[in-house]
C-alpha positions as CSV (number, residue, x, y, z in Angstrom):
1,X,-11.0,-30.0,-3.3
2,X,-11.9,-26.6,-4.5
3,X,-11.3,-25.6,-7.8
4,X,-8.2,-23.4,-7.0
5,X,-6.5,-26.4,-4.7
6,X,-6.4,-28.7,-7.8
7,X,-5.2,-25.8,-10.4
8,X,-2.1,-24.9,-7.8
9,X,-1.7,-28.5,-7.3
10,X,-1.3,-28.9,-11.4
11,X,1.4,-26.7,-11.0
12,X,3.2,-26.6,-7.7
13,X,6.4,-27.6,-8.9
14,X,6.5,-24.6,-11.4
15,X,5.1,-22.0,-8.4
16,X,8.2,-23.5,-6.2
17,X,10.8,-22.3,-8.1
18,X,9.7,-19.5,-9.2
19,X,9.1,-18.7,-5.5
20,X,12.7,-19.7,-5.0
21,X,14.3,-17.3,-8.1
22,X,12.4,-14.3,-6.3
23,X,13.9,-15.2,-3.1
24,X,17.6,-15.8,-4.5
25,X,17.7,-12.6,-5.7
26,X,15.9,-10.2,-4.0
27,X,15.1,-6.7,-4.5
28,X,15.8,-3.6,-2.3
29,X,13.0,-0.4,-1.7
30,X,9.9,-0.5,-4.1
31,X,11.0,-1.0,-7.3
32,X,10.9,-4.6,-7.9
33,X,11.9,-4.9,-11.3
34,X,13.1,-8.3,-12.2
35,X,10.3,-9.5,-9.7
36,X,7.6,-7.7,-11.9
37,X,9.2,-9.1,-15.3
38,X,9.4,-12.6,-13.9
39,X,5.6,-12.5,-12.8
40,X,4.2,-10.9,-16.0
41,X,6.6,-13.6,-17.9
42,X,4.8,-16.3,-15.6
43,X,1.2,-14.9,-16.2
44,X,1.8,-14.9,-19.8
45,X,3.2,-18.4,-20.1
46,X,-0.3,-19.5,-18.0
47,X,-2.3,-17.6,-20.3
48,X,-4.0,-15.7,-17.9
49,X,-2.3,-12.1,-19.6
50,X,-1.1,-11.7,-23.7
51,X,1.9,-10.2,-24.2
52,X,1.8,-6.1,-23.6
53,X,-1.9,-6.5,-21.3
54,X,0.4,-5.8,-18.0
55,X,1.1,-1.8,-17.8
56,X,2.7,-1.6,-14.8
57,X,3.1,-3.7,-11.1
58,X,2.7,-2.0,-7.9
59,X,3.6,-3.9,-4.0
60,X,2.2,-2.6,-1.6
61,X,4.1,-3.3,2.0
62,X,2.5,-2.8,5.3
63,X,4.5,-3.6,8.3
64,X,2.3,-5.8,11.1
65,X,-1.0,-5.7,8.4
66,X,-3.2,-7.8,9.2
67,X,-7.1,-7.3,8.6
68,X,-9.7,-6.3,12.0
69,X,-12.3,-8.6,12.5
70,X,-14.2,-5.7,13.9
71,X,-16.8,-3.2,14.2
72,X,-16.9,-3.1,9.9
73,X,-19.1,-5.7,8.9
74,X,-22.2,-4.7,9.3
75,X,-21.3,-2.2,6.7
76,X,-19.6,-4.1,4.4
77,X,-22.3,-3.8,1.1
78,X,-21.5,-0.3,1.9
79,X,-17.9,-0.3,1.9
80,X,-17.9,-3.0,-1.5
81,X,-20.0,-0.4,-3.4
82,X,-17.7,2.3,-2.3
83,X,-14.6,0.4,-3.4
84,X,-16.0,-1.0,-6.7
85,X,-16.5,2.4,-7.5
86,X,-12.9,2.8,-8.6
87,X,-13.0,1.4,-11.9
88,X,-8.9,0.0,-11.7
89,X,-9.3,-1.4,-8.1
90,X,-9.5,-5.0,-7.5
91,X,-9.8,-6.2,-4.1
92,X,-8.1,-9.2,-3.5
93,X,-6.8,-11.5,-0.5
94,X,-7.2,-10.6,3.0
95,X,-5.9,-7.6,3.5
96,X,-7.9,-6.2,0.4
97,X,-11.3,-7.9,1.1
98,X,-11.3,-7.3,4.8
99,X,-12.0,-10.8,5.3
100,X,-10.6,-13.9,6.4
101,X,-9.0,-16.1,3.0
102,X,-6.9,-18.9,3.2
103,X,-4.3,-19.0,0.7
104,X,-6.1,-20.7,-1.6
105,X,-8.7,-18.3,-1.7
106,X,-6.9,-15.5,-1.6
107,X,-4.7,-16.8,-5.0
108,X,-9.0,-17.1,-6.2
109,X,-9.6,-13.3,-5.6
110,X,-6.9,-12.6,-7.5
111,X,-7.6,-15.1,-10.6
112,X,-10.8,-13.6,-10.6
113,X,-9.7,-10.1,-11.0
114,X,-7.4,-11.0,-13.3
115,X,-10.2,-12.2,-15.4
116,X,-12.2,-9.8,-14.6
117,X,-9.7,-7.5,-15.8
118,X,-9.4,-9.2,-18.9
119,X,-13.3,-8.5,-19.4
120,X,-12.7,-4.6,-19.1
121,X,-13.6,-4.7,-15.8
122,X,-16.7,-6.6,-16.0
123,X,-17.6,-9.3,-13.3
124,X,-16.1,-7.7,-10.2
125,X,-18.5,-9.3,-7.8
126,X,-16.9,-12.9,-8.9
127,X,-14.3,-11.2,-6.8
128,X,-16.2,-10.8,-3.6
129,X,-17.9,-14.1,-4.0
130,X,-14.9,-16.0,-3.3
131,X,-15.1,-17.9,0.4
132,X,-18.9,-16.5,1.1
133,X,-20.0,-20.6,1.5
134,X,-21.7,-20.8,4.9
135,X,-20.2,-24.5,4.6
136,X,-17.1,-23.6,5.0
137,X,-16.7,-21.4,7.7
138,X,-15.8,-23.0,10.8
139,X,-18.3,-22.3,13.8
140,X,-18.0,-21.8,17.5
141,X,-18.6,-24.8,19.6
C-alpha cells in the first residue's frame, strides 16, 4: 500500500464529509468562496498549512479535459524545465503533469507541492517523481 493509500485511508471518514458539505451547498461561476474557506480550514486542521500561509484559491474548469497520451513525451524534460521555470506553478495530477495518475497519486503531487511550497519552493522535482516506478505501470500483453 503506498504511502498515500494508508494516509487517505487514516482519514476517509473526515474527506467523506467534507466532500459531502461541498456538494450540499454548491457554488455558482468561479468564485468558490465558502469552498475555498472550508479547504484552507481543512489544510490547517491537518497541518499541512498555518493559519494566514494560503493567499488566495484558484479552480480551474475545463470542459471534456482530459490529458493526450501523444506525440509529447519525448519532450517532456523539456517541457518540466519550461514549466518549473515559473517559480508559483506546481504541477499536479493528471491534467497538470501530462501523465496518467490514479487518484491516489494525483492527491501525492499535490502533498508534495504543498510541501514543497512550504519549503519556499524548494523540492519541486518530488513533484514529478510521483508514479515514475517502472513496477507499477501496467504493460501490454
Amino acid at each position: 500500500m503506498s504511502e498515500i493509500q494508508s494516509f487517505v485511508e487514516s482519514i476517509f471518514d473526515e474527506l467523506v464529509a467534507i466532500r459531502r458539505d461541498i456538494h450540499a451547498h454548491p457554488e455558482v461561476g468561479m468564485t468558490e468562496v465558502r469552498t475555498s474557506a472550508l479547504i484552507r480550514s481543512e489544510l490547517e486542521k491537518m497541518g499541512v498549512v498555518q493559519k494566514g500561509d494560503v493567499l488566495a484559491s484558484h479552480r480551474e474548469r475545463v470542459k471534456k479535459a482530459y490529458p493526450a497520451y501523444f506525440d509529447t513525451y519525448d519532450h517532456m524534460d523539456e517541457i518540466v524545465s519550461f514549466l518549473n521555470g515559473f517559480e508559483n506553478l506546481y504541477c499536479v495530477g493528471r491534467n497538470g503533469q501530462h501523465r496518467y495518475n490514479n487518484m491516489d497519486h494525483s492527491m501525492l503531487t499535490a502533498i508534495r507541492a504543498a510541501e514543497a511550497i512550504g519549503k519556499g519552493g524548494e523540492g519541486k522535482q518530488a513533484i514529478w517523481n510521483v508514479n515514475t516506478e517502472k513496477s507499477y505501470h501496467e504493460s501490454k500483453a
